[in-house]
C-alpha positions as CSV (number, residue, x, y, z in Angstrom):
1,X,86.3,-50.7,31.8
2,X,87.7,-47.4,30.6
3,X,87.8,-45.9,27.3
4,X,91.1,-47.5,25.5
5,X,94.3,-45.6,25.3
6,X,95.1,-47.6,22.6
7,X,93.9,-50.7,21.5
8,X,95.8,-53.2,19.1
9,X,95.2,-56.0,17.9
10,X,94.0,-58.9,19.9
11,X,96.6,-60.8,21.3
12,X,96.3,-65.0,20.5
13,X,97.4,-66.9,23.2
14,X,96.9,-71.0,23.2
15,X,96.1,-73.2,26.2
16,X,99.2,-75.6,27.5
17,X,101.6,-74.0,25.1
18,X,104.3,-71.2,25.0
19,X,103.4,-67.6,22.9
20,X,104.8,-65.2,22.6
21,X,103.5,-61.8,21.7
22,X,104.4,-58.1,20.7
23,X,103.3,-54.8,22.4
24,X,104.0,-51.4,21.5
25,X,104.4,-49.8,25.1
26,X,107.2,-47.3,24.9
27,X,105.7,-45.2,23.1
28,X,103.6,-43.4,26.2
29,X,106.0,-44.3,28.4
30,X,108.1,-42.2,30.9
31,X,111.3,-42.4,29.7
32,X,112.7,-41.4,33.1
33,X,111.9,-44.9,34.8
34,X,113.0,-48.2,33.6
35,X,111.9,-49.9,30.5
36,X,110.1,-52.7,32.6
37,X,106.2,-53.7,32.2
38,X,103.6,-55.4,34.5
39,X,100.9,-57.0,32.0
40,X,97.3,-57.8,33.9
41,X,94.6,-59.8,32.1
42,X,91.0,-59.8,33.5
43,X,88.3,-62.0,32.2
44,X,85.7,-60.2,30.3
45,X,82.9,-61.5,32.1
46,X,84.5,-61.8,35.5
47,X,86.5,-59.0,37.4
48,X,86.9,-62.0,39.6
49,X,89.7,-63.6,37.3
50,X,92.6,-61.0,37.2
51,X,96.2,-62.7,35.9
52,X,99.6,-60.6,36.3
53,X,102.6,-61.6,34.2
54,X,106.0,-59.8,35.5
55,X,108.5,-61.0,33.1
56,X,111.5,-59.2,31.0
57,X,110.6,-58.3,27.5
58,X,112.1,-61.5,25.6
59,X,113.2,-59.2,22.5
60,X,116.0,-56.5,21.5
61,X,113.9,-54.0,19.4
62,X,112.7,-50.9,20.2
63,X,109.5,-50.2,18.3
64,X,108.1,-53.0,20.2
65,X,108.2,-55.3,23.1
66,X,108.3,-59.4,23.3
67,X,106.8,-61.0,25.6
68,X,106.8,-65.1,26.5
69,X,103.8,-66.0,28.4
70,X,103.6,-69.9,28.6
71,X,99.9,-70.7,29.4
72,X,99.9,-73.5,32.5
73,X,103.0,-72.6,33.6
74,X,103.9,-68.4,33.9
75,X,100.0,-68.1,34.4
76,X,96.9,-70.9,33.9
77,X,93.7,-68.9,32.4
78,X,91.0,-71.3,33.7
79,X,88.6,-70.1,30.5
80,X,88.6,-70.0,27.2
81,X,87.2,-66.8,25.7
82,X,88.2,-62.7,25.6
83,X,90.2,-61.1,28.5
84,X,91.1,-57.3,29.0
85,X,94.6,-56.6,29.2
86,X,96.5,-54.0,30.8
87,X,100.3,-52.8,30.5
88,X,101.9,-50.8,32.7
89,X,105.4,-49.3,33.6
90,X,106.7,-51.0,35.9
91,X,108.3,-48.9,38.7
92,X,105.8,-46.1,38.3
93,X,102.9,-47.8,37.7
94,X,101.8,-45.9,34.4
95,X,99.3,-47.5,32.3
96,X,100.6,-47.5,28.9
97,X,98.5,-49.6,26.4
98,X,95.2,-51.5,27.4
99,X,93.5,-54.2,24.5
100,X,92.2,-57.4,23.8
101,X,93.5,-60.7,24.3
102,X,92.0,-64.4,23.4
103,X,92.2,-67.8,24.8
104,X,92.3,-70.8,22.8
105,X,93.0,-74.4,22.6
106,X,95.9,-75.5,21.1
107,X,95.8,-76.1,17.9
108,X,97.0,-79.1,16.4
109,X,100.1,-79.2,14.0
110,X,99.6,-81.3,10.6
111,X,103.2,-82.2,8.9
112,X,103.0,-82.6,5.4
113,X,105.1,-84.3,2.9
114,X,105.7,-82.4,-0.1
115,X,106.5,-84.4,-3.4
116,X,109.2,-81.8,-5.1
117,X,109.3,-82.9,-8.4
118,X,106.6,-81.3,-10.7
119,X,105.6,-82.5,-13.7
120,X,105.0,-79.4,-16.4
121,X,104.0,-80.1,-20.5
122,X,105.6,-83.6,-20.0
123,X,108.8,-82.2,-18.9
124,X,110.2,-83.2,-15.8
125,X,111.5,-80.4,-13.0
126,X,112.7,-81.2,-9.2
127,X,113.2,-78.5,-7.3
């Protein structure tokens, strides 16, 4: 692979579940085509597992693009482990951030119950 453009932080993304994640990609962009993005993810170990996710940036700021990517569904990454990714502009194919993403199994939720009254100097508060 190339020398990085940019790299930011590695993305998270969780098996069977939906994520959603930020880029930074107008910043190199060419500001006289569309503000749309093609996102390809390659397995590190593999050039044989290449993923492309073509959806709208979910968000309304500018400083930074949101993207949805529900694992199983908009794509299935069939390993767990470190993938490359790619961003380009869209209509004129202009690669504007490459980086690090990671697979993982879901993680499990815990609920907790949280007993609000608090007992200080034998006085008692509830909050």
């Amino acid at each position: 692979m190339p020398p990085f453009l940019y790299l930011s932080a590695m993305i998270v993304i969780e098996k069977g579940a939906n994520n959603l994640f930020c880029l930074t990609l107008r910043e190199l962009s060419d500001i006289n085509y569309p503000m749309e993005w093609v996102i390809v993810f390659e397995l590190e170990q593999s050039e044989d597992y290449v993923y492309t996710l073509d959806k709208p940036d979910v968000g309304s700021n500018t400083d930074y693009q949101e993207f949805e990517l529900e694992e199983g569904v908009d794509i299935t990454f069939p390993f767990l482990g470190d993938y490359y990714y790619k961003a380009y502009q869209k209509q004129n194919n202009l690669l504007v951030e490459q980086g690090m993403m990671r697979v993982i199994e879901a993680q499990e939720t815990t609920n907790f119950e949280v007993d609000n009254s608090v007992k200080i100097y034998n006085d008692d508060y509830t909050s």
